[in-house]
Every structure is written in structure tokens, then in C-alpha cells.
C-alpha positions in Angstrom: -8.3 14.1 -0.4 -6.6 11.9 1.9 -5.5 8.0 1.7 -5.3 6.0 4.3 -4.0 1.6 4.9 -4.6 -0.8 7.1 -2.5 -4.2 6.9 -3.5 -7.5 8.4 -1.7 -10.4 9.0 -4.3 -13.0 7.9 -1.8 -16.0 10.0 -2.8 -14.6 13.0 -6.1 -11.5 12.1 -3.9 -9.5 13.8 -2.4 -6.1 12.7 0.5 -6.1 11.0 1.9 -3.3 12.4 5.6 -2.0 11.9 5.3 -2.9 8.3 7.0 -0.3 5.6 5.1 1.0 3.6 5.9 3.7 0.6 3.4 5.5 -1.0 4.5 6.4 -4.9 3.0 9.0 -7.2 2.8 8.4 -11.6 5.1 10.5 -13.6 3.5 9.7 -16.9 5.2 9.8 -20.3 3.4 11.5 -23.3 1.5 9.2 -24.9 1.3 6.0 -22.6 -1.0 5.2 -20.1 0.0 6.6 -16.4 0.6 3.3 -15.1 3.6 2.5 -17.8 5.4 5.7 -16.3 8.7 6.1 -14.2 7.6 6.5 -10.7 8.0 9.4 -7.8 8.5 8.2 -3.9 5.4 10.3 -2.6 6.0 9.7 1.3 7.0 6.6 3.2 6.2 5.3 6.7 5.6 1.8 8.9 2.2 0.5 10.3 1.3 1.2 13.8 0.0 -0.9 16.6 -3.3 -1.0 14.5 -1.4 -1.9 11.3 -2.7 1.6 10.0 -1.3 4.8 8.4 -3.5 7.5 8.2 -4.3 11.0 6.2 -1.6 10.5 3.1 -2.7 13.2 1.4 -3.3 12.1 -2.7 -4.6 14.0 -5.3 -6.1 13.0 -8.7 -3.6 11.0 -9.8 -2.2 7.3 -10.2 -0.5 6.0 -7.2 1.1 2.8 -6.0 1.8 1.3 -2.1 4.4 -0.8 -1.7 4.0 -2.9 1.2 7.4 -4.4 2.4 5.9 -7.9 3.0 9.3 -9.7 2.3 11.0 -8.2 5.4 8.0 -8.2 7.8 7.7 -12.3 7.5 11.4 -12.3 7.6 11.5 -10.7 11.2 8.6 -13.5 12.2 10.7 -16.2 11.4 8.4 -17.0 8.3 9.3 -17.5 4.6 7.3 -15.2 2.3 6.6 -15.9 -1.8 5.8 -12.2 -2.0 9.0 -9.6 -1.4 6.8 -6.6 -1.5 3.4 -6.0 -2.3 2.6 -3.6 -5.0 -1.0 -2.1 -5.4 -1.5 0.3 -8.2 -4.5 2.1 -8.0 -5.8 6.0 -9.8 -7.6 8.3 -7.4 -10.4 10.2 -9.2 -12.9 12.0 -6.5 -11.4 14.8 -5.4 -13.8 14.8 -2.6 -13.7 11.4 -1.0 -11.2 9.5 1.5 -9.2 6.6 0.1 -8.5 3.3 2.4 -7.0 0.8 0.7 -6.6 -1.6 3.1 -4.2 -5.0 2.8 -4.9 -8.4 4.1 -1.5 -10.4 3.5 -0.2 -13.5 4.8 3.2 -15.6 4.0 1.6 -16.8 0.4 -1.3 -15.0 -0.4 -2.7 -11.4 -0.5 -6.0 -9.5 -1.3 -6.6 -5.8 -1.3 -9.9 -3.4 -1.8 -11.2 -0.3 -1.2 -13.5 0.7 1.6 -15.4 3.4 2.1 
């Protein structure tokens, strides 16, 4: 299984490339739901010219990106309400690719998968 991201700024339907981004694995605690766990840093990375990362490799498990938005708009000269974007998602085919692409401006965001 792999996982890949794409981020876009929607200002400008650009990529947003040279964004961080850090890619966090659930350590879950007996009895409470994955999500309500401590977290694990997985792998980090930026965005290239296409605003992607590619091949992450995930298994079945609860993950989160965290998408330094904050500093990004900061560098453009733009304020941001968001300091980082967090999307928390479980992966549950072993056998299928994971895009979880990101379409973020200054004050808004939406995310979804792809296939």
C-alpha cells in the first residue's frame, strides 16, 4: 500500500509546492479508539513543483498529514487562519493506493480521497 498528496493553492489553482508536510502513524491505547492515541512521526517531506509527494508507504492503520499551511502563506506574504492542516484518516485495503489530496487557501480548506 502506498499514500500519496497533492496540495493546491486554491488563490491562485496552482500547486503549492515546497509545502511540509509530515505524515503520522496511531499508537493506540487499550481501550480507546485509535484516533484518541499519542501519535508516531511516520516520515516527513515538502511538496514538489507539482505540489505532490508520492509512494508513502502506509499500512492498515490510522494515520494523520499535517500540512504546514501556516508557514507556506507566511513566505507569500499572506496571513493564514489555519497554522497547519491536520487530516486524520484510517487506511483499510491493503490492496489499494491512497491520495489524499489538499486544496487549501489563506481561510479555507477541503480534502478527499481519489482514486
Amino acid at each position: 500500500m502506498s499514500l500519496s498528496t497533492q496540495v493546491l493553492d486554491t488563490t491562485t489553482g496552482e500547486p503549492a509546492s515546497g509545502m511540509a508536510v509530515s505524515l503520522w502513524q496511531s499508537v493506540a491505547i487499550e481501550g480507546e479508539a485509535p484516533a484518541e492515541g499519542a501519535w508516531t512521526l511516520v516520515t516527513e517531506g515538502r511538496t514538489n513543483e507539482d505540489g505532490r509527494i508520492d509512494a508513502w508507504p502506509v499500512w492498515e492503520e490510522v494515520y494523520r498529514l499535517v500540512f504546514a499551511t501556516g508557514p507556506w502563506w507566511a513566505e507569500r506574504g499572506m496571513p493564514a487562519l489555519y497554522p497547519e492542516v491536520v487530516v486524520t484518516f484510517a487506511v483499510t485495503d491493503r490492496a489499494t493506493h491512497y491520495h489524499v489530496p489538499l486544496l487549501a487557501g489563506p481561510f479555507a480548506y477541503t480534502t478527499y480521497r481519489e482514486r
